[in-house]
C-alpha positions in Angstrom: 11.6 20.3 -16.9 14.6 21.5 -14.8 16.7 22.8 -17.6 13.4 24.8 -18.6 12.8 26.3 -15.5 17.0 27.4 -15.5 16.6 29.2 -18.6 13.7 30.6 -17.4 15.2 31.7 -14.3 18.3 32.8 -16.2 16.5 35.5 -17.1 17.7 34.7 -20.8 15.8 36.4 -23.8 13.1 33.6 -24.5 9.2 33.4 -26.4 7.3 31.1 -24.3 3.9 29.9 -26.7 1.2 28.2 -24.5 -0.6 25.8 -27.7 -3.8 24.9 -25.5 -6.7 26.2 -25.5 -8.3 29.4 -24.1 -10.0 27.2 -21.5 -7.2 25.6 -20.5 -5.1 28.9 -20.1 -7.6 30.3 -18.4 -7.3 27.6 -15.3 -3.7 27.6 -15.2 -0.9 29.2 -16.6 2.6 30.2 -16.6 3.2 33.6 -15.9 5.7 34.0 -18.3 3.7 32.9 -21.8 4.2 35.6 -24.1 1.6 33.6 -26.6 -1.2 31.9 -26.9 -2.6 30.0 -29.8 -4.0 27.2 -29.8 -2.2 24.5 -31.7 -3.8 23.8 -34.8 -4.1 27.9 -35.4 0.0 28.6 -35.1 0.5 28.1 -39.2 -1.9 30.9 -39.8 -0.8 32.9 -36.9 2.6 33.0 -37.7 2.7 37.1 -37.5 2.1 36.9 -34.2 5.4 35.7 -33.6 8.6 36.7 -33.5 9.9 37.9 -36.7 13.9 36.9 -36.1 13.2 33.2 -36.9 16.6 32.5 -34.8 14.6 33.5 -32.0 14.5 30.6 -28.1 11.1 29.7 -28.3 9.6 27.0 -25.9 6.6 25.6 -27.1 4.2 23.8 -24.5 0.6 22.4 -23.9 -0.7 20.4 -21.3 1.6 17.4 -21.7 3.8 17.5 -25.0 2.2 16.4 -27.6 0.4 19.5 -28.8 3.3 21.6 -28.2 5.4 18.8 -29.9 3.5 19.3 -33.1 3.7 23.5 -32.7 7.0 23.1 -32.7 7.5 20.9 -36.0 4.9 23.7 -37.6 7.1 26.3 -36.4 10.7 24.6 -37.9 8.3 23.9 -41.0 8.4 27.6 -41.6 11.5 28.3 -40.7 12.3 28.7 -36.8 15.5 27.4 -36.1 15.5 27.6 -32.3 12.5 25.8 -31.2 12.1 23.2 -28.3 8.9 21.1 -27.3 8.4 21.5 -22.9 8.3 17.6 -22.6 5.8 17.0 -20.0 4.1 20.0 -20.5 2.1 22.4 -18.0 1.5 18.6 -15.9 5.0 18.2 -15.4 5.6 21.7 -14.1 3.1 21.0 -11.9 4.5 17.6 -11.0 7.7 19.7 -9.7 5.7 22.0 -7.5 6.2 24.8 -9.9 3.9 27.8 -9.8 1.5 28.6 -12.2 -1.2 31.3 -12.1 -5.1 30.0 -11.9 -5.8 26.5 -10.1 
Protein backbone atom coordinates (compact mmCIF):
# COMPACT_ATOMS: atom_id res chain seq x y z
CA UNK A 1 0.00 0.00 0.00
CA UNK A 2 3.08 2.26 0.61
CA UNK A 3 4.53 1.98 -2.91
CA UNK A 4 0.91 2.94 -4.09
CA UNK A 5 0.60 5.89 -2.11
CA UNK A 6 4.49 7.04 -3.47
CA UNK A 7 3.40 6.84 -6.88
CA UNK A 8 0.58 8.59 -6.07
CA UNK A 9 2.34 11.22 -4.31
CA UNK A 10 4.94 11.26 -7.06
CA UNK A 11 2.68 13.01 -8.91
CA UNK A 12 3.42 10.39 -11.77
CA UNK A 13 0.91 10.17 -14.82
CA UNK A 14 -1.46 7.35 -13.50
CA UNK A 15 -5.56 6.05 -14.22
CA UNK A 16 -6.79 5.12 -10.84
CA UNK A 17 -10.31 2.69 -11.58
CA UNK A 18 -12.41 2.31 -8.41
CA UNK A 19 -14.28 -1.52 -9.49
CA UNK A 20 -16.99 -1.27 -6.60
CA UNK A 21 -20.03 -0.25 -6.69
CA UNK A 22 -21.83 3.16 -6.76
CA UNK A 23 -22.84 2.59 -3.24
CA UNK A 24 -19.68 1.87 -2.07
CA UNK A 25 -18.02 4.95 -3.83
CA UNK A 26 -20.39 7.00 -2.69
CA UNK A 27 -19.33 6.28 1.26
CA UNK A 28 -15.76 6.55 0.63
CA UNK A 29 -13.45 7.27 -1.91
CA UNK A 30 -10.10 8.19 -3.08
CA UNK A 31 -9.86 11.56 -4.35
CA UNK A 32 -7.87 10.68 -7.05
CA UNK A 33 -10.13 7.80 -9.06
CA UNK A 34 -10.37 8.97 -12.40
CA UNK A 35 -12.99 5.84 -13.00
CA UNK A 36 -15.62 4.07 -11.77
CA UNK A 37 -17.08 0.87 -13.00
CA UNK A 38 -18.11 -1.57 -11.33
CA UNK A 39 -16.22 -4.82 -11.89
CA UNK A 40 -18.18 -7.06 -13.81
CA UNK A 41 -19.15 -3.94 -16.31
CA UNK A 42 -15.12 -2.98 -17.21
CA UNK A 43 -15.13 -5.56 -20.46
CA UNK A 44 -17.98 -3.61 -22.01
CA UNK A 45 -16.80 -0.31 -20.76
CA UNK A 46 -13.54 -0.51 -22.21
CA UNK A 47 -14.00 3.09 -24.10
CA UNK A 48 -14.08 4.65 -21.13
CA UNK A 49 -10.57 4.04 -20.69
CA UNK A 50 -7.55 5.10 -21.69
CA UNK A 51 -6.95 4.45 -25.24
CA UNK A 52 -2.77 4.09 -24.98
CA UNK A 53 -3.06 0.46 -23.62
CA UNK A 54 0.60 1.14 -22.23
CA UNK A 55 -1.05 3.39 -19.96
CA UNK A 56 -0.23 3.01 -15.20
CA UNK A 57 -3.40 1.97 -14.21
CA UNK A 58 -4.19 0.85 -10.53
CA UNK A 59 -7.14 -1.02 -10.26
CA UNK A 60 -8.84 -1.33 -6.66
CA UNK A 61 -12.12 -2.27 -4.79
CA UNK A 62 -12.72 -2.72 -1.30
CA UNK A 63 -10.14 -5.38 -0.56
CA UNK A 64 -8.51 -6.90 -3.86
CA UNK A 65 -10.29 -9.33 -5.11
CA UNK A 66 -12.60 -7.39 -7.42
CA UNK A 67 -9.96 -5.15 -8.57
CA UNK A 68 -7.75 -8.37 -8.93
CA UNK A 69 -10.17 -9.70 -11.49
CA UNK A 70 -10.48 -5.92 -13.34
CA UNK A 71 -7.22 -6.09 -13.77
CA UNK A 72 -6.86 -9.69 -15.54
CA UNK A 73 -10.03 -8.27 -17.81
CA UNK A 74 -8.06 -5.32 -18.52
CA UNK A 75 -4.55 -7.44 -19.56
CA UNK A 76 -7.19 -9.79 -21.35
CA UNK A 77 -7.70 -6.97 -23.77
CA UNK A 78 -4.63 -5.76 -24.00
CA UNK A 79 -3.30 -3.36 -21.08
CA UNK A 80 0.11 -3.92 -20.43
CA UNK A 81 0.55 -1.70 -17.35
CA UNK A 82 -1.90 -2.80 -14.94
CA UNK A 83 -1.54 -3.53 -11.08
CA UNK A 84 -4.24 -4.90 -8.66
CA UNK A 85 -4.20 -2.26 -5.03
CA UNK A 86 -3.72 -5.43 -2.79
CA UNK A 87 -5.67 -4.66 0.17
CA UNK A 88 -7.86 -2.40 -1.43
CA UNK A 89 -9.84 0.85 -0.20
CA UNK A 90 -9.52 -1.33 3.65
CA UNK A 91 -5.98 -1.24 3.63
CA UNK A 92 -5.73 2.40 2.80
CA UNK A 93 -7.70 2.94 5.50
CA UNK A 94 -5.74 0.57 7.68
CA UNK A 95 -2.74 3.13 7.11
CA UNK A 96 -4.69 6.17 8.17
CA UNK A 97 -4.97 7.33 4.56
CA UNK A 98 -7.51 9.82 3.64
CA UNK A 99 -10.37 9.12 1.70
CA UNK A 100 -13.33 11.43 0.86
CA UNK A 101 -17.00 10.27 2.49
CA UNK A 102 -16.92 8.19 5.83
Amino acid sequence: MAEFKNIVESGREIFVLDVRTETEFEQARLDFTDLRIRHDSVAVQLALLPEDKSTLIYCFCRVGGRSGYATNVLMENGYTNVHNVSGGLVAWQGKGFDVVGD
